[in-house]
BADODREN-24286 format. One record per atom (N, C-alpha, C, O): y, x, z; residue in three letters; residue number from 1. Coordinates in pm, 1 decimal, decimal comma, padded with zeros to 6 digits, m for minus. Atoms other than C-alpha are relative to their C-alpha. Layout:
// BADODREN-24286
doke north->Y; east->X; up->Z; r->ALA; k->NUM
...
//
This chain:
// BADODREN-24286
doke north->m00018,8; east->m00000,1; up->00142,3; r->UNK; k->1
doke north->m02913,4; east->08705,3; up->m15088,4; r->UNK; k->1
doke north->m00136,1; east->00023,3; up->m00065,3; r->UNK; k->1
doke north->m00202,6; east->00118,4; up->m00024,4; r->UNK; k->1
doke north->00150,4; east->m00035,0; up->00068,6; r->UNK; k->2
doke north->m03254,2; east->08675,8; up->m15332,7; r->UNK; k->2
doke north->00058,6; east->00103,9; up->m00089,7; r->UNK; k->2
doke north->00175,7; east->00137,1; up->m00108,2; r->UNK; k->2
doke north->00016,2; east->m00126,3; up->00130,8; r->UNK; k->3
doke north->m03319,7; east->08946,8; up->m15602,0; r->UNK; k->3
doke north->00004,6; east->m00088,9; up->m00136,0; r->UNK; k->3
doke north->m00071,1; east->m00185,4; up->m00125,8; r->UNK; k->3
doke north->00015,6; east->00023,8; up->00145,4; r->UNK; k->4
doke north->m03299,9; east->08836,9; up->m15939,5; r->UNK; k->4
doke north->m00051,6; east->00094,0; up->m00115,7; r->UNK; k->4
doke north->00020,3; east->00193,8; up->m00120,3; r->UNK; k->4
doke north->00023,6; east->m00107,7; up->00057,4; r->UNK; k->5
doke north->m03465,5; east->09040,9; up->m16198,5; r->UNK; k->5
doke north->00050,6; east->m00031,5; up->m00183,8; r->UNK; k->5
doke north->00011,0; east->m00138,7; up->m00229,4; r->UNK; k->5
doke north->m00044,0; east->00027,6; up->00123,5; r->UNK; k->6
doke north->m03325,8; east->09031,8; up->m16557,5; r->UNK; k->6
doke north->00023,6; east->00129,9; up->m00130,3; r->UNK; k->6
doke north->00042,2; east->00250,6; up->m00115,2; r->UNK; k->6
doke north->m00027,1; east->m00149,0; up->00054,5; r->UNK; k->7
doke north->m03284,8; east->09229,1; up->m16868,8; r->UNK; k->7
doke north->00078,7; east->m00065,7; up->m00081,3; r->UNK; k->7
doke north->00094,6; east->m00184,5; up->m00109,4; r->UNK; k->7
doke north->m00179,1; east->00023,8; up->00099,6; r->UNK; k->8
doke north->m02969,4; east->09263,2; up->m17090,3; r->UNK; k->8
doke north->m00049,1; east->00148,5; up->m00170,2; r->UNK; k->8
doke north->m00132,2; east->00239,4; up->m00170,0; r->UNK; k->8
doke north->00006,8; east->m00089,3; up->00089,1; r->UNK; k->9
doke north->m02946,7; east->09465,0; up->m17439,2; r->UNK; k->9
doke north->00058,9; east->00092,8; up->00070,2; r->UNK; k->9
doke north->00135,1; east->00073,9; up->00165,0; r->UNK; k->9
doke north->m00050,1; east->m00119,3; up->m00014,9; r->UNK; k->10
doke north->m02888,2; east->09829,3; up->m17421,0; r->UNK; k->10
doke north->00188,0; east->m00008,9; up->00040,4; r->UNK; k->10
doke north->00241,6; east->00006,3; up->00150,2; r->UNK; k->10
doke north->m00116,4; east->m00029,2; up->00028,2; r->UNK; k->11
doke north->m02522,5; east->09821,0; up->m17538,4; r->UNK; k->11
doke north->00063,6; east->m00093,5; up->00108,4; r->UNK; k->11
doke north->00172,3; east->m00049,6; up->00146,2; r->UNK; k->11
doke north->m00054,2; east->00116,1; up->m00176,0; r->UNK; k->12
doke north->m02432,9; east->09524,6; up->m17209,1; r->UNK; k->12
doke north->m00014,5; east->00098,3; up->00115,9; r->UNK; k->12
doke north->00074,9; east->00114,4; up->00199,0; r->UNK; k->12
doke north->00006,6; east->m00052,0; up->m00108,6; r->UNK; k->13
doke north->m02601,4; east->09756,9; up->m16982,1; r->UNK; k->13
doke north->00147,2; east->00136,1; up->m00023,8; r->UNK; k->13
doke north->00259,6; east->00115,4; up->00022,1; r->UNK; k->13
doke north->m00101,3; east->m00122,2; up->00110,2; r->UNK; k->14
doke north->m02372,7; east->10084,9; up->m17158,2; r->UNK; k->14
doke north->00108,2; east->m00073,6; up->00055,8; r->UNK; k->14
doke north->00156,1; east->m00019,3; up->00155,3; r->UNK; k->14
doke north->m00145,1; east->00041,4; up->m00019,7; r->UNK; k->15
doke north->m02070,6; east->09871,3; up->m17114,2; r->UNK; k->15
doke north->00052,7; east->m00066,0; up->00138,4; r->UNK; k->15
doke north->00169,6; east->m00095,2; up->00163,6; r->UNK; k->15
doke north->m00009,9; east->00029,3; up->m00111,1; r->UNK; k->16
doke north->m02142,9; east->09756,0; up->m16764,8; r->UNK; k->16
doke north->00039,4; east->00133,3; up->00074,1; r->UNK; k->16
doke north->00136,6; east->00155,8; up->00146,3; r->UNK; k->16
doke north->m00016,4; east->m00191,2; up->m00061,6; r->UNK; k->17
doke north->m02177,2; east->10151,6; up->m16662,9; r->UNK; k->17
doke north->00136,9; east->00066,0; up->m00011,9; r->UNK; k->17
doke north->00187,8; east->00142,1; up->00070,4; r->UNK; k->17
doke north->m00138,1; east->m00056,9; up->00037,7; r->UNK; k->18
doke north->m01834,0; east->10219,4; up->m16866,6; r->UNK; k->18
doke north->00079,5; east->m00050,6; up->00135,4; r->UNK; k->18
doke north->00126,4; east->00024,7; up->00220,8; r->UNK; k->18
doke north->m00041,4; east->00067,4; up->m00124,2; r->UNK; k->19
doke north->m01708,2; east->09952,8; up->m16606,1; r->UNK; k->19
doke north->00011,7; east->00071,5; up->00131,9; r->UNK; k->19
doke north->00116,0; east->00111,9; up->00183,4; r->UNK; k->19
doke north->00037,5; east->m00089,6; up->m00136,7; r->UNK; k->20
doke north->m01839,8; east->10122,3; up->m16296,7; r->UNK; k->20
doke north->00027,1; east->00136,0; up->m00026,8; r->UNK; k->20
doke north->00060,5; east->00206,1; up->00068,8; r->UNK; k->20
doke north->m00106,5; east->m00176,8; up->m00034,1; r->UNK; k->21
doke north->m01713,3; east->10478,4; up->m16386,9; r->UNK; k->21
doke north->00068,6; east->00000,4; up->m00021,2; r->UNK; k->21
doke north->00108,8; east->00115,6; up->m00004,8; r->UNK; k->21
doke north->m00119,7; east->00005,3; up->m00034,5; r->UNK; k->22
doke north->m01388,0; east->10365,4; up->m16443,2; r->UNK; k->22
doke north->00070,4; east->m00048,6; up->00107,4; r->UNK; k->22
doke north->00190,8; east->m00053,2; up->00133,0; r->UNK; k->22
doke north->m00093,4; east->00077,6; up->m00151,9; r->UNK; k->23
doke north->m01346,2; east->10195,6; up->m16112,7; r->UNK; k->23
doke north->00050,6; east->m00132,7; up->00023,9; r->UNK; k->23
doke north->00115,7; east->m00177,3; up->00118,4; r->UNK; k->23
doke north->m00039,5; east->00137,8; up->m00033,3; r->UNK; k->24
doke north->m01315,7; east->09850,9; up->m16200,5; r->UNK; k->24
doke north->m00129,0; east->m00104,3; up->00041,0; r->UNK; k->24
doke north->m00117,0; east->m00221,4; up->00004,6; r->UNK; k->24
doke north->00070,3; east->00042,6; up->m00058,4; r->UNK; k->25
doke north->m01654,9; east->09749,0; up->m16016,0; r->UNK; k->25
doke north->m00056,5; east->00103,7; up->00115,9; r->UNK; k->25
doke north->m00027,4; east->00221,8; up->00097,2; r->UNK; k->25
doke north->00074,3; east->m00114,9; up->m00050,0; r->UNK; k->26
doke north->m01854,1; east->09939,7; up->m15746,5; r->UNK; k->26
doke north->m00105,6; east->00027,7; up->m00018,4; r->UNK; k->26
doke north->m00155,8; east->00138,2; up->00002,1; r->UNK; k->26
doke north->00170,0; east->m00047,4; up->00077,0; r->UNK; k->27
doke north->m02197,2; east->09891,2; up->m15895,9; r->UNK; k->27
doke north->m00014,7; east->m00113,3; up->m00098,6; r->UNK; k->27
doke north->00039,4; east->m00221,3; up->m00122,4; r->UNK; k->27
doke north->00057,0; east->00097,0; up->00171,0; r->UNK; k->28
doke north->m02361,0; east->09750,9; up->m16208,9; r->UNK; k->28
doke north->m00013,1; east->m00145,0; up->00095,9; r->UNK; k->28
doke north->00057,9; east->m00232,4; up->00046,1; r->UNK; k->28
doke north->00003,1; east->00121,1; up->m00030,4; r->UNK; k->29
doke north->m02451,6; east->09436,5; up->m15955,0; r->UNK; k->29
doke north->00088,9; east->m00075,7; up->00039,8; r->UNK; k->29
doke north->00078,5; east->m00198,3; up->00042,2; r->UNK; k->29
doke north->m00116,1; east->00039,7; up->m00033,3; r->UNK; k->30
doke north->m02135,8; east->09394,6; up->m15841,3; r->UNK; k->30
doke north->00052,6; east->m00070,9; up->m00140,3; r->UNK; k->30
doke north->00074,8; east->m00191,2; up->m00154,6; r->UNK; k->30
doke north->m00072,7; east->00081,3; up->00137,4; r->UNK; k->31
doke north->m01996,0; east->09346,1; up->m16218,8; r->UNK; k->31
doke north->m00078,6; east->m00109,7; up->m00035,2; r->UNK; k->31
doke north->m00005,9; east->m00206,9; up->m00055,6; r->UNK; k->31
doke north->00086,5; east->00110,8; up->00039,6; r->UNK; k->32
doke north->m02307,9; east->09094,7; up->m16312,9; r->UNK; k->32
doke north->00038,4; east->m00104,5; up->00133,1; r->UNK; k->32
doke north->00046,5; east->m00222,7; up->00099,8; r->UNK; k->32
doke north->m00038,5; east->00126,5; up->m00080,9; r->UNK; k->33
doke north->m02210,4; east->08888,4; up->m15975,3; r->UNK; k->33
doke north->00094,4; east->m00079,6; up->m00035,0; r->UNK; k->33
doke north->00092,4; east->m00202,6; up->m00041,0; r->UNK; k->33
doke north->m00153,9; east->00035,0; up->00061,5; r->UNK; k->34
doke north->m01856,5; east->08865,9; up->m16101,4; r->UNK; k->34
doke north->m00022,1; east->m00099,0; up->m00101,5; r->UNK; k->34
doke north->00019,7; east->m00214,7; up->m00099,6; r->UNK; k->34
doke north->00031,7; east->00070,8; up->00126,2; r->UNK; k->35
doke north->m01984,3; east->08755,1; up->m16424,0; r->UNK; k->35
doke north->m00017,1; east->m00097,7; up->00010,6; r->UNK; k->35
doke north->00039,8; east->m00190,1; up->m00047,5; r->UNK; k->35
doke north->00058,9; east->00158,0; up->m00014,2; r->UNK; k->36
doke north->m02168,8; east->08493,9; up->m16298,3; r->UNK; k->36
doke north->00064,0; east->m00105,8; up->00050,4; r->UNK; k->36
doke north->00032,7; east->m00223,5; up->00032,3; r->UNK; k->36
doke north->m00065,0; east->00093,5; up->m00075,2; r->UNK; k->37
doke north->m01878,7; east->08368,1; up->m16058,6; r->UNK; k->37
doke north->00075,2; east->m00049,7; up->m00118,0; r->UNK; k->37
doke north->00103,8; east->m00169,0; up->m00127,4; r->UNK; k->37
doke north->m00153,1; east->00039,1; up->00095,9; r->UNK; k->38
doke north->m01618,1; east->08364,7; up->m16361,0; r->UNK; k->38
doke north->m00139,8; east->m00130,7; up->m00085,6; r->UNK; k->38
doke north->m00105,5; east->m00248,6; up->m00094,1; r->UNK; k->38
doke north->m00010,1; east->00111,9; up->00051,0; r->UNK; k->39
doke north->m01885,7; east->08162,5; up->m16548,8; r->UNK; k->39
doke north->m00065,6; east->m00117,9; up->00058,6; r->UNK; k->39
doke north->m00070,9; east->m00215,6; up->m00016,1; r->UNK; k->39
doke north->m00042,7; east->00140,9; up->m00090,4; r->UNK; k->40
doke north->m01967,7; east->07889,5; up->m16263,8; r->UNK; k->40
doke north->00099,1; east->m00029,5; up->00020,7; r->UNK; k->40
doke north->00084,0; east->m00126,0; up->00095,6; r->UNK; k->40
doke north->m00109,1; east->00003,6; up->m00067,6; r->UNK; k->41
doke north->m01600,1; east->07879,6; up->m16196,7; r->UNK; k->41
doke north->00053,7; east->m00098,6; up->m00183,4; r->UNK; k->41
doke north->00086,8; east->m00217,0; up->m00188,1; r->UNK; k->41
doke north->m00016,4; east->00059,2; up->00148,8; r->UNK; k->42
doke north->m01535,6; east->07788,8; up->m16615,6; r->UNK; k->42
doke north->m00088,3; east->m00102,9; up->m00050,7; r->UNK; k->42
doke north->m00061,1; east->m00181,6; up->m00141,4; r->UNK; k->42
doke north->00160,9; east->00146,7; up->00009,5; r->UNK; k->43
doke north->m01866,1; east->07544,3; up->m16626,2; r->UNK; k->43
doke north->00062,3; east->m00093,9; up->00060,3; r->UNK; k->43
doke north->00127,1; east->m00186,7; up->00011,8; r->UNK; k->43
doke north->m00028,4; east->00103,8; up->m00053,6; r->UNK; k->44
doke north->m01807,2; east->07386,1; up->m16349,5; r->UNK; k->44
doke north->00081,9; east->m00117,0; up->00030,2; r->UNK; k->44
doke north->00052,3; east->m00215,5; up->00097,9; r->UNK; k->44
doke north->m00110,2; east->00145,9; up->00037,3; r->UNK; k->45
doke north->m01538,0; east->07143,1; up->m16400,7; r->UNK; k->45
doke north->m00036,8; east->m00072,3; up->m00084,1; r->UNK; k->45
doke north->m00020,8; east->m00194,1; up->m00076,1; r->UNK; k->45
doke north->00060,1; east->00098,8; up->00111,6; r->UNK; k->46
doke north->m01711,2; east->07049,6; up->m16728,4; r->UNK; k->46
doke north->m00095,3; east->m00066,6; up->00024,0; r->UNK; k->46
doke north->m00136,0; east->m00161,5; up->m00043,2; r->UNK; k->46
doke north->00132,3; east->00068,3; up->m00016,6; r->UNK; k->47
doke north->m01995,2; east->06967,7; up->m16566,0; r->UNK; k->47
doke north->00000,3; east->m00099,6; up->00062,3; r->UNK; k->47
doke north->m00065,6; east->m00199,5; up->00033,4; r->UNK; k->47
doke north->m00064,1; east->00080,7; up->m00043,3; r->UNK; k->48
doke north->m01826,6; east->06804,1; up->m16327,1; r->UNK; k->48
doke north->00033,6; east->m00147,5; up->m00028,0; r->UNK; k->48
doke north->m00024,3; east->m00246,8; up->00016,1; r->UNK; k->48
doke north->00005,1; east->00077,1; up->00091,0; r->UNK; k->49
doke north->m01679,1; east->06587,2; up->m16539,0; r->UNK; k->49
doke north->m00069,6; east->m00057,8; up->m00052,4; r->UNK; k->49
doke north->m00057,5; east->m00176,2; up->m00021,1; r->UNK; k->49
doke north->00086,9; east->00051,4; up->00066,9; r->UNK; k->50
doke north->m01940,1; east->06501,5; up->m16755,9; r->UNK; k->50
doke north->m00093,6; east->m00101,9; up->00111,2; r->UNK; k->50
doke north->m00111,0; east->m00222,9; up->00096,8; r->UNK; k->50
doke north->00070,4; east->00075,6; up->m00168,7; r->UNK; k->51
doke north->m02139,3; east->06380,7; up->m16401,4; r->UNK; k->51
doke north->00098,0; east->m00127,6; up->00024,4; r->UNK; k->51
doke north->00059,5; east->m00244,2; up->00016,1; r->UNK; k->51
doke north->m00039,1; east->00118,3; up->m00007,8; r->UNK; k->52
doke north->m01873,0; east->06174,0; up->m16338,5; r->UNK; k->52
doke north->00026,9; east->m00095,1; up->m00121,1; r->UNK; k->52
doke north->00065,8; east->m00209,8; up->m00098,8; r->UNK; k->52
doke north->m00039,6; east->00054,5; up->00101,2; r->UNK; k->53
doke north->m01824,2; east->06064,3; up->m16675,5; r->UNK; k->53
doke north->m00164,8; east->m00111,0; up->m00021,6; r->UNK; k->53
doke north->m00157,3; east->m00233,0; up->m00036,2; r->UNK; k->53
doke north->00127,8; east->00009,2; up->m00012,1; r->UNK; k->54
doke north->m02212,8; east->05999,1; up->m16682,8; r->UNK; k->54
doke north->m00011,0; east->m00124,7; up->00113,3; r->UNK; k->54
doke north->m00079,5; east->m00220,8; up->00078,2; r->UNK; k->54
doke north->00036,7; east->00074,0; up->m00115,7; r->UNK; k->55
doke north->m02204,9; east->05795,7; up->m16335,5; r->UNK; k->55
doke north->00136,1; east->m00127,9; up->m00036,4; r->UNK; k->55
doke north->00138,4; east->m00216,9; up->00048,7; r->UNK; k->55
doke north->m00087,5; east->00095,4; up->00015,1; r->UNK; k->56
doke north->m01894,4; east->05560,6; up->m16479,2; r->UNK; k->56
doke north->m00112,8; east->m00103,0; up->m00107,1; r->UNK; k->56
doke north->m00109,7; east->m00226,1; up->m00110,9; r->UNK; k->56
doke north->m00002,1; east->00078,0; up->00099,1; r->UNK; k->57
doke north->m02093,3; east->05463,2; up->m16760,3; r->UNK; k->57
doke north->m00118,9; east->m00084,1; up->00051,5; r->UNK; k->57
doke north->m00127,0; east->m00206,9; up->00049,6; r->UNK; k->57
doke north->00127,1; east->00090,9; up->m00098,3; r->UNK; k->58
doke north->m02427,0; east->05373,6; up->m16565,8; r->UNK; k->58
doke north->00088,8; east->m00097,1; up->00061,0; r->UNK; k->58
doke north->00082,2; east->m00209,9; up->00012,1; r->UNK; k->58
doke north->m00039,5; east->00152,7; up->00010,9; r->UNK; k->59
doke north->m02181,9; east->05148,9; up->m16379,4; r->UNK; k->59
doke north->00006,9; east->m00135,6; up->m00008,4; r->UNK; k->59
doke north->m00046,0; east->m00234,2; up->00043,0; r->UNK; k->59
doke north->m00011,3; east->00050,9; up->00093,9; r->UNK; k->60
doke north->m02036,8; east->05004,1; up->m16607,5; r->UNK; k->60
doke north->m00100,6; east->m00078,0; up->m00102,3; r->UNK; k->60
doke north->m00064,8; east->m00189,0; up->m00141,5; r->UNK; k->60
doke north->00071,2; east->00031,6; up->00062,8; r->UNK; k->61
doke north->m02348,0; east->04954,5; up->m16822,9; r->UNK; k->61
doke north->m00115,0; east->m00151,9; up->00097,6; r->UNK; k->61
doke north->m00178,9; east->m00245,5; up->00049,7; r->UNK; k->61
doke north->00102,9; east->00057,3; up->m00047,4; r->UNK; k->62
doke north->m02543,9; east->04788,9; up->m16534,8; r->UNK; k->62
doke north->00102,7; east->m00141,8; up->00089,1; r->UNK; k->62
doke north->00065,6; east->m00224,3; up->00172,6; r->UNK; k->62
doke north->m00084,0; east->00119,3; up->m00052,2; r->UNK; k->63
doke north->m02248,3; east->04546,2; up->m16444,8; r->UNK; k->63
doke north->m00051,6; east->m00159,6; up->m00053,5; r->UNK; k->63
doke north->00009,6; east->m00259,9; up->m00016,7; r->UNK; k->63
//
């Protein structure tokens, strides 16, 4: 796994921490992984899409 280094406003980090001392992550990197899966998991179909939508029209265009 690489490192990533990043910074977030105060009040993200604050609400990541609330997270982790209530027990619904086990560490601040754990919740930012999550994050990132839920939004490749919500992208990626659009992007998807659009790729193939993108590769119909080339095609099409070069018919």
């Amino acid at each position: 796994m690489q490192r990533v280094t990043l910074r977030l406003p105060e009040q993200q980090l604050k609400m990541i921490d609330v997270m982790v001392d209530q027990g619904e992550f086990p560490s601040a990197s754990e919740a930012i992984r999550t994050a990132i899966r839920d939004l490749i998991d919500q992208r990626s179909d659009k992007l998807l899409r659009n790729i193939q939508l993108m590769e119909r029209i080339g095609a099409t265009s070069s018919a």
